[in-house]
RODO-2510 file (C-alpha; in nm, 4 decimals, decimal comma):
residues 381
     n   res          X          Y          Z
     1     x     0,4870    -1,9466     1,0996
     2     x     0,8146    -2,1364     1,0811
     3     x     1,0313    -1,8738     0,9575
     4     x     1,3156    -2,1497     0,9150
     5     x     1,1784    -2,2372     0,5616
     6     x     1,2335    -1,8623     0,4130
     7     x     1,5670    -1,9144     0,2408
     8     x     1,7948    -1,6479     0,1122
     9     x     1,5741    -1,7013    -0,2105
    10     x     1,2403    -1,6073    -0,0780
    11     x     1,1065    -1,2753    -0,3214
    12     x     1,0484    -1,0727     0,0242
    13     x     1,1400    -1,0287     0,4254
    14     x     1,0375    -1,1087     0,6991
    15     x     0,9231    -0,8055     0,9315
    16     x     0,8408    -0,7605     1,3058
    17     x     0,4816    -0,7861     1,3775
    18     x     0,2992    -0,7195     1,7265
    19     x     0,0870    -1,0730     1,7631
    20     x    -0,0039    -1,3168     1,9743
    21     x     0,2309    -1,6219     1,9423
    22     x     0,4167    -1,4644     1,6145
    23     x     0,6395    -1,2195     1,6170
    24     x     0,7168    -1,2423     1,1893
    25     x     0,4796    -1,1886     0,8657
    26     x     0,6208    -1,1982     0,5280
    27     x     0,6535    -0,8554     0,3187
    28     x     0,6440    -0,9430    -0,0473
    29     x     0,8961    -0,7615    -0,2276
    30     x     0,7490    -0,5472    -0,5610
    31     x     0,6825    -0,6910    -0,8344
    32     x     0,8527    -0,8247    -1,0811
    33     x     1,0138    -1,1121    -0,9583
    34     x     1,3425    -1,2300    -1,0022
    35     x     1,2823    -1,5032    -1,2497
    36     x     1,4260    -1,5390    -1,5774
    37     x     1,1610    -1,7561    -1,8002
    38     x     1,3404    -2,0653    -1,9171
    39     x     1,3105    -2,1660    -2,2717
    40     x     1,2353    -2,5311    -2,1731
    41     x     0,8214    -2,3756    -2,0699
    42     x     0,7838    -2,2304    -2,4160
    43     x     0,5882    -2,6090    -2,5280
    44     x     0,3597    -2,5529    -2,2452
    45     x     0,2765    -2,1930    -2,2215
    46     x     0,2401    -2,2501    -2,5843
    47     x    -0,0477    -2,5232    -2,5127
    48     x    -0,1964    -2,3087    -2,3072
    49     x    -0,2563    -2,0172    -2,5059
    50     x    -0,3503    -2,2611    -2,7549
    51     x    -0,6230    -2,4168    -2,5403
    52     x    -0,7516    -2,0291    -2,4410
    53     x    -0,7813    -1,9264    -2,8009
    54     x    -0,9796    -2,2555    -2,9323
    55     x    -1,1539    -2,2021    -2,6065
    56     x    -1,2376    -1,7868    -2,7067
    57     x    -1,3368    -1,9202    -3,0323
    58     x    -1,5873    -2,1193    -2,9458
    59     x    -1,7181    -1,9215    -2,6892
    60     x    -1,7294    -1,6034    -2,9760
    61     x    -1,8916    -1,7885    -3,2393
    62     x    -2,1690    -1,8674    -2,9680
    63     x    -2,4953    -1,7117    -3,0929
    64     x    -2,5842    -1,5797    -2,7420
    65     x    -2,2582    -1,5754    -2,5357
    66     x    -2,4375    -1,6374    -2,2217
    67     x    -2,4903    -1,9606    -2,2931
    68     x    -2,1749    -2,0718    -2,1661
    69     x    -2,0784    -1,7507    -1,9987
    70     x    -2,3150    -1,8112    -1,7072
    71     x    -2,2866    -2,2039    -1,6314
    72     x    -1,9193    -2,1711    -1,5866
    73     x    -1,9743    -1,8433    -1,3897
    74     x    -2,2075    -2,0200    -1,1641
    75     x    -1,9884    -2,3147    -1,1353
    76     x    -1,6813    -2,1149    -1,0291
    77     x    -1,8939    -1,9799    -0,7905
    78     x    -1,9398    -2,3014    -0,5966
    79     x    -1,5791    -2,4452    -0,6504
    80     x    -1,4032    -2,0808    -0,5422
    81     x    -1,5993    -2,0727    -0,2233
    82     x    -1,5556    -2,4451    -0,1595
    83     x    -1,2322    -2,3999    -0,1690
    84     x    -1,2652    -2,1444     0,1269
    85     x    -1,4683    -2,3771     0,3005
    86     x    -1,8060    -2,2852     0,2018
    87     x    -1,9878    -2,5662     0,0422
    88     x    -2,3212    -2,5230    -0,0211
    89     x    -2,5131    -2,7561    -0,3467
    90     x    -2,5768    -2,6200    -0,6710
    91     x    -2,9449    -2,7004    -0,5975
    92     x    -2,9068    -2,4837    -0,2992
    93     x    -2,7055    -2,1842    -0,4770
    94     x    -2,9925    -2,1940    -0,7878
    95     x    -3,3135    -2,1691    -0,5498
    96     x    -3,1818    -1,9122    -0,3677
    97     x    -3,1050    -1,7492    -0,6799
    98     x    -3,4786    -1,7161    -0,7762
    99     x    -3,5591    -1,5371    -0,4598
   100     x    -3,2502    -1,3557    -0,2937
   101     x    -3,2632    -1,2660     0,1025
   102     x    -3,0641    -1,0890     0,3454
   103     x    -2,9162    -1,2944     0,6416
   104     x    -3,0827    -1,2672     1,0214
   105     x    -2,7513    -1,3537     1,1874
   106     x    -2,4316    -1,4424     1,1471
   107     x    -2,5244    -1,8315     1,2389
   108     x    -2,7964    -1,8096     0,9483
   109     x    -2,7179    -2,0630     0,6798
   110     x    -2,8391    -1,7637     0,4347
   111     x    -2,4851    -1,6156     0,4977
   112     x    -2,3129    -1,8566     0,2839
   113     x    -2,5622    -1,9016     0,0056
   114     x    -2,5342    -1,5435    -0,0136
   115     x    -2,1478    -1,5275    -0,0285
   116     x    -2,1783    -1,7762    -0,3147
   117     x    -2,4281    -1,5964    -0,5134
   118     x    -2,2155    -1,2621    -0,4466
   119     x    -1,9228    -1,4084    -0,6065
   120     x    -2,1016    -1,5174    -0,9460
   121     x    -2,2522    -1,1642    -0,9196
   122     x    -1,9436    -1,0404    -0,8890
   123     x    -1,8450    -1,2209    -1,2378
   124     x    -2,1711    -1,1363    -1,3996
   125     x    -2,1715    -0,7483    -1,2772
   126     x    -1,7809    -0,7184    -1,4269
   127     x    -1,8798    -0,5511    -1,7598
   128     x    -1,9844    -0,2267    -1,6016
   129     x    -1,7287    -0,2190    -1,3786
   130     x    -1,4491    -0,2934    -1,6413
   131     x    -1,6502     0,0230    -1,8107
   132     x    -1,5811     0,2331    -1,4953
   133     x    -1,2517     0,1269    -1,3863
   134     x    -0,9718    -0,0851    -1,5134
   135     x    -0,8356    -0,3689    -1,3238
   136     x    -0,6878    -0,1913    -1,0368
   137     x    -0,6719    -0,1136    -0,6498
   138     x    -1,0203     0,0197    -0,6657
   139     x    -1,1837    -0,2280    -0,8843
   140     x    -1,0476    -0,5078    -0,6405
   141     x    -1,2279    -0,3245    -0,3685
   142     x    -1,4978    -0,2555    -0,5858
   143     x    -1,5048    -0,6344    -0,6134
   144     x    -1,4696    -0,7173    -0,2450
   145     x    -1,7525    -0,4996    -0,1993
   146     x    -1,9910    -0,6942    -0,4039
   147     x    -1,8637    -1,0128    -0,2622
   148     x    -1,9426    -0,8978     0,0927
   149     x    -2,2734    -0,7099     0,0760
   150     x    -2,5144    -0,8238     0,2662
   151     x    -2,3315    -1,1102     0,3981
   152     x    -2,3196    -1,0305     0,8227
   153     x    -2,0438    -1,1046     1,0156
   154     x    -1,7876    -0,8832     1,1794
   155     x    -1,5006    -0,9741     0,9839
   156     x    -1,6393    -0,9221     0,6555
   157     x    -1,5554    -0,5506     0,6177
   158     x    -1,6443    -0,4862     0,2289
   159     x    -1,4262    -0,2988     0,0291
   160     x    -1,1935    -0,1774     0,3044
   161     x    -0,7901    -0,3108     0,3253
   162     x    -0,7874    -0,4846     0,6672
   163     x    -0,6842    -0,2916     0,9448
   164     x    -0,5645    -0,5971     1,1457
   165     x    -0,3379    -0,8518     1,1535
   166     x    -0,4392    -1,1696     0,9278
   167     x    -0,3190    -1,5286     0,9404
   168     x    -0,2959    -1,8205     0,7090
   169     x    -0,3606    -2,1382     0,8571
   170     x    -0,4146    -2,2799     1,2391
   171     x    -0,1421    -2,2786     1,3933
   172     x    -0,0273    -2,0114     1,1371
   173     x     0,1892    -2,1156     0,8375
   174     x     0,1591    -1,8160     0,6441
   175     x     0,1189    -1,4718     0,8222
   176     x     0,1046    -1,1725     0,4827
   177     x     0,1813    -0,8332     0,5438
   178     x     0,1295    -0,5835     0,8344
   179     x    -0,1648    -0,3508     0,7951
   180     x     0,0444    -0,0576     0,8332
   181     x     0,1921    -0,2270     0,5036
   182     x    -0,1310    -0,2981     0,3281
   183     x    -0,1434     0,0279     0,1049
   184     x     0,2562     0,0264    -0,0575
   185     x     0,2046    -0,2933    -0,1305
   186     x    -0,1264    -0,2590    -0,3648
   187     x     0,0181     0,0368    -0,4895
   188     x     0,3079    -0,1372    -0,6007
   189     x     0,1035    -0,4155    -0,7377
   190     x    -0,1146    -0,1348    -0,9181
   191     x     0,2214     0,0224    -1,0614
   192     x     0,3349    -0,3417    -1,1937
   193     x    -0,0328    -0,3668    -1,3431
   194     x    -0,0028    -0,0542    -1,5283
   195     x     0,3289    -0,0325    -1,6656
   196     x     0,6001    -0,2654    -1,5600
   197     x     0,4765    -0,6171    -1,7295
   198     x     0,7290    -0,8124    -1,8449
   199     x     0,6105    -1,2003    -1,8946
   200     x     0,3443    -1,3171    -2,1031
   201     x     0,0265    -1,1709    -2,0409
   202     x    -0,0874    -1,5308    -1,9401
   203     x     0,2429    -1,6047    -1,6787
   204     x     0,1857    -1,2373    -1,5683
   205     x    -0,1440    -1,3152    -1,4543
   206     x    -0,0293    -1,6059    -1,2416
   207     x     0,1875    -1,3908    -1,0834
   208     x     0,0110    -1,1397    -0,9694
   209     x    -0,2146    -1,3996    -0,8053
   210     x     0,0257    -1,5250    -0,6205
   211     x     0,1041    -1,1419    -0,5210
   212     x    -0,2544    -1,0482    -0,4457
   213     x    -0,2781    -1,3842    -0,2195
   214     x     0,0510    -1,3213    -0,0522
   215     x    -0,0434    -0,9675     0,0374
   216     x    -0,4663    -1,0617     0,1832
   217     x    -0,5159    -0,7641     0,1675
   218     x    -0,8935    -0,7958     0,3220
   219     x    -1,0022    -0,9832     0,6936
   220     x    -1,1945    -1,2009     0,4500
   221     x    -1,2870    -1,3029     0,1230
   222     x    -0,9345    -1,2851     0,0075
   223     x    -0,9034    -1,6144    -0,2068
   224     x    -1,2351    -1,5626    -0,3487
   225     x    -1,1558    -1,1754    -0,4808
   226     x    -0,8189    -1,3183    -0,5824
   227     x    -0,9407    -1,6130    -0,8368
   228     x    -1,1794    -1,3798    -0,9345
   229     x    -0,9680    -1,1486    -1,0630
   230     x    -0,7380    -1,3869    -1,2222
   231     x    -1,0140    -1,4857    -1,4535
   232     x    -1,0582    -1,1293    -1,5237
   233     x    -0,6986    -1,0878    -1,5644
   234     x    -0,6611    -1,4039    -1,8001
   235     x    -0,9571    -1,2382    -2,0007
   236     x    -0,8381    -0,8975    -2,0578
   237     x    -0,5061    -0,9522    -2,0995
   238     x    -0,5469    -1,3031    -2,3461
   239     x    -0,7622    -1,0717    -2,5776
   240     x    -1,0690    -1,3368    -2,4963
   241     x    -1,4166    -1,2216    -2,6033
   242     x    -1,5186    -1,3002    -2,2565
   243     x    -1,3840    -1,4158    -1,9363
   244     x    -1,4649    -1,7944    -2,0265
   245     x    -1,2009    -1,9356    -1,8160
   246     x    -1,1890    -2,0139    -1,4191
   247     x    -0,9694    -2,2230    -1,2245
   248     x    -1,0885    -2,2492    -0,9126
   249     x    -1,2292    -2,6445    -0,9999
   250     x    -0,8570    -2,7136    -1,1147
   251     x    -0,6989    -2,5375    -0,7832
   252     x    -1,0121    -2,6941    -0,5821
   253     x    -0,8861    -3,0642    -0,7147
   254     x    -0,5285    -3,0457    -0,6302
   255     x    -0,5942    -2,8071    -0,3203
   256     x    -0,3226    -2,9267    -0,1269
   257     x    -0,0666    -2,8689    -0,4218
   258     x    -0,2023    -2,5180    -0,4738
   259     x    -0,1460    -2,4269    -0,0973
   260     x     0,1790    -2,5823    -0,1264
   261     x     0,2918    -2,3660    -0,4535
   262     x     0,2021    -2,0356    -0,3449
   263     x     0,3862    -2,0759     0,0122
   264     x     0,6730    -2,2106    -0,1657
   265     x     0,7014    -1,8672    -0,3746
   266     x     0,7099    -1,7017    -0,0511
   267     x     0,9698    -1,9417     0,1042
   268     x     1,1962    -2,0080    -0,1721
   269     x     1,0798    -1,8467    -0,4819
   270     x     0,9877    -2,1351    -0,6669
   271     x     0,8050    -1,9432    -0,9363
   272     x     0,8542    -2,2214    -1,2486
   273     x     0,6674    -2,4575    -1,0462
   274     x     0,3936    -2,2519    -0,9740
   275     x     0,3710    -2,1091    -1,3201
   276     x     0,4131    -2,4920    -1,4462
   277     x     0,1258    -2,6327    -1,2706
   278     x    -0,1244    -2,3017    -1,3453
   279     x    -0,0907    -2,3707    -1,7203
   280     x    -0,1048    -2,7275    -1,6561
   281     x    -0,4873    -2,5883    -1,5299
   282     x    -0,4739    -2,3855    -1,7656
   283     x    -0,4738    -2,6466    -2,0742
   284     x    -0,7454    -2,8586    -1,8825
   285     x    -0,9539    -2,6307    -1,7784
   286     x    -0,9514    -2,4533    -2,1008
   287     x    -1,0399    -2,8218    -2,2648
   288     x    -1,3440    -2,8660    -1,9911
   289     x    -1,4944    -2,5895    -2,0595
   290     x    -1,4984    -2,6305    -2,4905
   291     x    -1,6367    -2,9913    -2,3797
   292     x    -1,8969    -2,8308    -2,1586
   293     x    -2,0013    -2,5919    -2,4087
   294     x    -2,0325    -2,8421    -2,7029
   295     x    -2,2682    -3,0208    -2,4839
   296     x    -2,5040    -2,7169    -2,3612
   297     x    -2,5147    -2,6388    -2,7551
   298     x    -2,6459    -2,9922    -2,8153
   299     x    -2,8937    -2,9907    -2,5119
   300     x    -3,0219    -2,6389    -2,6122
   301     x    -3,0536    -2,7552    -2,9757
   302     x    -3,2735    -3,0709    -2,8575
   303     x    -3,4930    -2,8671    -2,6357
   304     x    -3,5964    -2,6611    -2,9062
   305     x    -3,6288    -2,8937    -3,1651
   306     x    -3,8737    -3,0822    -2,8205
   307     x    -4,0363    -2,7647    -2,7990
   308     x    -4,1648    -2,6888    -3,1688
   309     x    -4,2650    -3,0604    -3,1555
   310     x    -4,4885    -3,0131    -2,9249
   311     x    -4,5829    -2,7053    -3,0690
   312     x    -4,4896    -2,4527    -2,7511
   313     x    -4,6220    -2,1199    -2,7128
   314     x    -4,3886    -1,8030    -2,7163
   315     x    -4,3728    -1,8401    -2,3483
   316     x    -4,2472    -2,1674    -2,2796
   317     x    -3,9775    -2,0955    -2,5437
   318     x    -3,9201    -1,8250    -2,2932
   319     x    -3,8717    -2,0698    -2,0099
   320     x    -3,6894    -2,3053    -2,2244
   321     x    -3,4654    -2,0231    -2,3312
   322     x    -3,3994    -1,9388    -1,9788
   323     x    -3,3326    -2,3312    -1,8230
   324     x    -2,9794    -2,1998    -1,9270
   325     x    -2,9287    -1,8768    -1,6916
   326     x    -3,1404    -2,1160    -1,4113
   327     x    -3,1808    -2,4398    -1,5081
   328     x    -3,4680    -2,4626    -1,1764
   329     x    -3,7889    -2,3110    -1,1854
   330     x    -4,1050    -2,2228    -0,9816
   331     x    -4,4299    -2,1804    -1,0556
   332     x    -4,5104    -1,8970    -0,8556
   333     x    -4,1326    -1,7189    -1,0029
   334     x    -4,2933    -1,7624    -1,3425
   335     x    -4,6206    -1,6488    -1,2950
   336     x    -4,4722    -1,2838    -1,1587
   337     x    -4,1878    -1,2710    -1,4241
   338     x    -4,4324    -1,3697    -1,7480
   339     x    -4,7207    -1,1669    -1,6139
   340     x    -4,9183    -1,4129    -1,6239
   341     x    -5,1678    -1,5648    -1,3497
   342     x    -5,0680    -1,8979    -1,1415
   343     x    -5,2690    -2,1558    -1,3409
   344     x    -5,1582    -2,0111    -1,6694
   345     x    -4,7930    -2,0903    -1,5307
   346     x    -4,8548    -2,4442    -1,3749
   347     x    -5,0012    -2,5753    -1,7354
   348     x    -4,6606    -2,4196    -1,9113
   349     x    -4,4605    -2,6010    -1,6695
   350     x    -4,6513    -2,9216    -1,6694
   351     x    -4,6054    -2,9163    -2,0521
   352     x    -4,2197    -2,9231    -2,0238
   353     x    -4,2752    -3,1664    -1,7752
   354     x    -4,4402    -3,4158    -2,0162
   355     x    -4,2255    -3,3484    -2,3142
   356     x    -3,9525    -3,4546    -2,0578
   357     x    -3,7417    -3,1323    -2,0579
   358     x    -3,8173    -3,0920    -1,6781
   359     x    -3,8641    -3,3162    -1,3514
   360     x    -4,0116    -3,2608    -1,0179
   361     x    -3,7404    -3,1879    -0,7570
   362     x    -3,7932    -3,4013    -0,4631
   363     x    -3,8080    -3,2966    -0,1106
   364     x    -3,8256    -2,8841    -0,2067
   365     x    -4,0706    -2,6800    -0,1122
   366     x    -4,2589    -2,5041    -0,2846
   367     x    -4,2697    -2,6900    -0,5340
   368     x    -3,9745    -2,6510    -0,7975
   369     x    -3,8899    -2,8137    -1,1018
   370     x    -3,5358    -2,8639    -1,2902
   371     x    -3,3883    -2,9313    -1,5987
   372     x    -3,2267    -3,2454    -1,5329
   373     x    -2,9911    -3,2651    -1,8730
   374     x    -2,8622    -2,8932    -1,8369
   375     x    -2,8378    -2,9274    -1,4364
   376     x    -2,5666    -3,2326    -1,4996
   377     x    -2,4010    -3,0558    -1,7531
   378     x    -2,3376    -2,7250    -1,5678
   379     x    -2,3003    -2,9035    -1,2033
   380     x    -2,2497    -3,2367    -1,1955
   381     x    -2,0378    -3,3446    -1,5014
***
């Protein structure tokens, strides 16, 4: 870490540290920072609370929130772990969906398509944590922990603050917090949560991101858990129906910029910069996700109108209905989950596959079929 580019500005110190090749990390100072919001962000912070309302209005007005809810949960996901490195296809993350399983080792490809189903579990399984516990040092663990389990690997640690020293970058360009220094600086964060807010709800949730990344509190997972919980943030403290909107596709796009903007909080406390360029993600991301949902309302209106035409039964409106949550399916998966015996399941699906609302994936096996419309919607568009 080149400790040359903390200036006099930077919102924290730098503190001796017993490591290999480093002898600094940064110590964020507590929260809040020393930033007076100038009037000349009002037009955008505006638009972007704009953007988040239309966007909770469409997304309350939905007759079956899920609809949209679980597409863009599934697609933040795959661009949040990306981002960390992990890229595994949507096709991928969806099959493995239908029939979960543990990793063998820590080589086993299973690791990461478990990872990335963790993290839209994570999303999905928020609602009775919320109920539990409010955003807070234990939900984030509580959050860790889902994103780790059953993922092997001797760094992954679930739910536990890192006992270790952490680094950012190799060589290093970032090195957070001493572990020793781990627990005063959640409980700071915690404190700030709970009683000292004194932004925007929006602008206060971009700032405790970058506080939660500067800190890592975890060995692993930390980027993930972090732009999780700013969409949880974003939702609870925007007064949204749901947590409709995630960033990590924005952040994913200009990666290199949002790298850049949270080191250059720690170096030099450029906070209007990074709080310029979130609701700049903000606004389009917000915008994405109305488009998105416009068109799964069209697509889900077609398939119906597809299925009374060809006069469907009560359980391939079933299936139909649930080319939303998954928008791959499997014979066999269908069968067990409709009661029903195998052939009884191949004729439903071969139905859907004549009225044209599925298609033969290629090169799986078993077999498995998709819902080519919805699939480009959620994934690929």
């Amino acid at each position: 870490m080149d400790i040359k580019k903390f200036t006099k500005f930077a919102p924290g110190q730098l503190v001796d540290i017993d490591m290999p090749n480093y002898k600094y990390a940064f110590l964020p100072d507590p929260l809040p920072p020393k930033f007076d919001w100038p009037e000349r962000m009002w037009p955008l912070l505006n638009d972007a609370t704009k953007e988040l309302a239309r966007l909770d209005g469409v997304g309350r007005h939905l007759p079956s929130p899920d609809l949209l809810l679980r597409p863009l949960q599934k697609r933040e996901a795959l661009k949040s772990s990306s981002l960390e490195g992990t890229v595994i296809s949507a096709q991928e993350l969806l099959l493995f969906e239908m029939e979960p399983k543990k990793p063998k080792s820590e080589e086993d490809k299973t690791n990461s398509w478990m990872g990335v189903f963790n993290y839209a579990e994570s999303l999905a399984r928020w609602e009775s944590i919320r109920s539990e516990i409010p955003i807070s040092a234990r939900a984030i663990c509580r959050l860790h922990e889902i994103l780790m389990n059953g993922v092997r690997g001797a760094n992954r640690a679930p739910g536990q603050f890192r006992r270790g020293p952490v680094q950012i970058g190799s060589p290093a360009r970032f090195i957070p917090p001493p572990a020793n220094r781990i627990t005063d600086c959640i409980s700071d964060m915690e404190k700030y949560i709970h009683g000292g807010k004194k932004y925007d709800p929006l602008v206060e949730a971009l700032i405790i991101h970058y506080q939660f990344e500067a800190i890592h509190p975890f060995l692993n997972g930390n980027g993930r858990v972090g732009r999780l919980l700013l969409s949880l943030m974003i939702s609870e403290w925007c007064d949204m129906y749901r947590p409709w909107l995630y960033m990590s596709e924005y952040f994913e796009n200009h990666k290199d910029e949002y790298i850049d903007m949270l080191f250059n909080i720690s170096a030099n406390a450029e906070w209007e910069e990074w709080i310029g360029f979130c609701l700049r993600g903000v606004v389009e991301q917000a915008k994405i996700a109305v488009d998105r949902c416009i068109k799964i309302i069209k697509i889900k209106d077609e398939y119906q109108r597809v299925i009374h035409d060809i006069g469907g039964n009560a359980r391939q409106i079933r299936i139909v209905d649930g080319l939303f949550e998954n928008p791959i399916v499997r014979i066999t998966t269908l069968a067990k989950k409709a009661g029903v015996v195998y052939l009884t399941a191949k004729h439903d699906i071969e139905k859907l596959v004549t009225a044209g609302l599925l298609a033969r994936l290629e090169d799986v096996r078993p077999a498995a079929y998709f819902a080519p419309k919805i699939f480009s919607v959620m994934f690929i568009e």
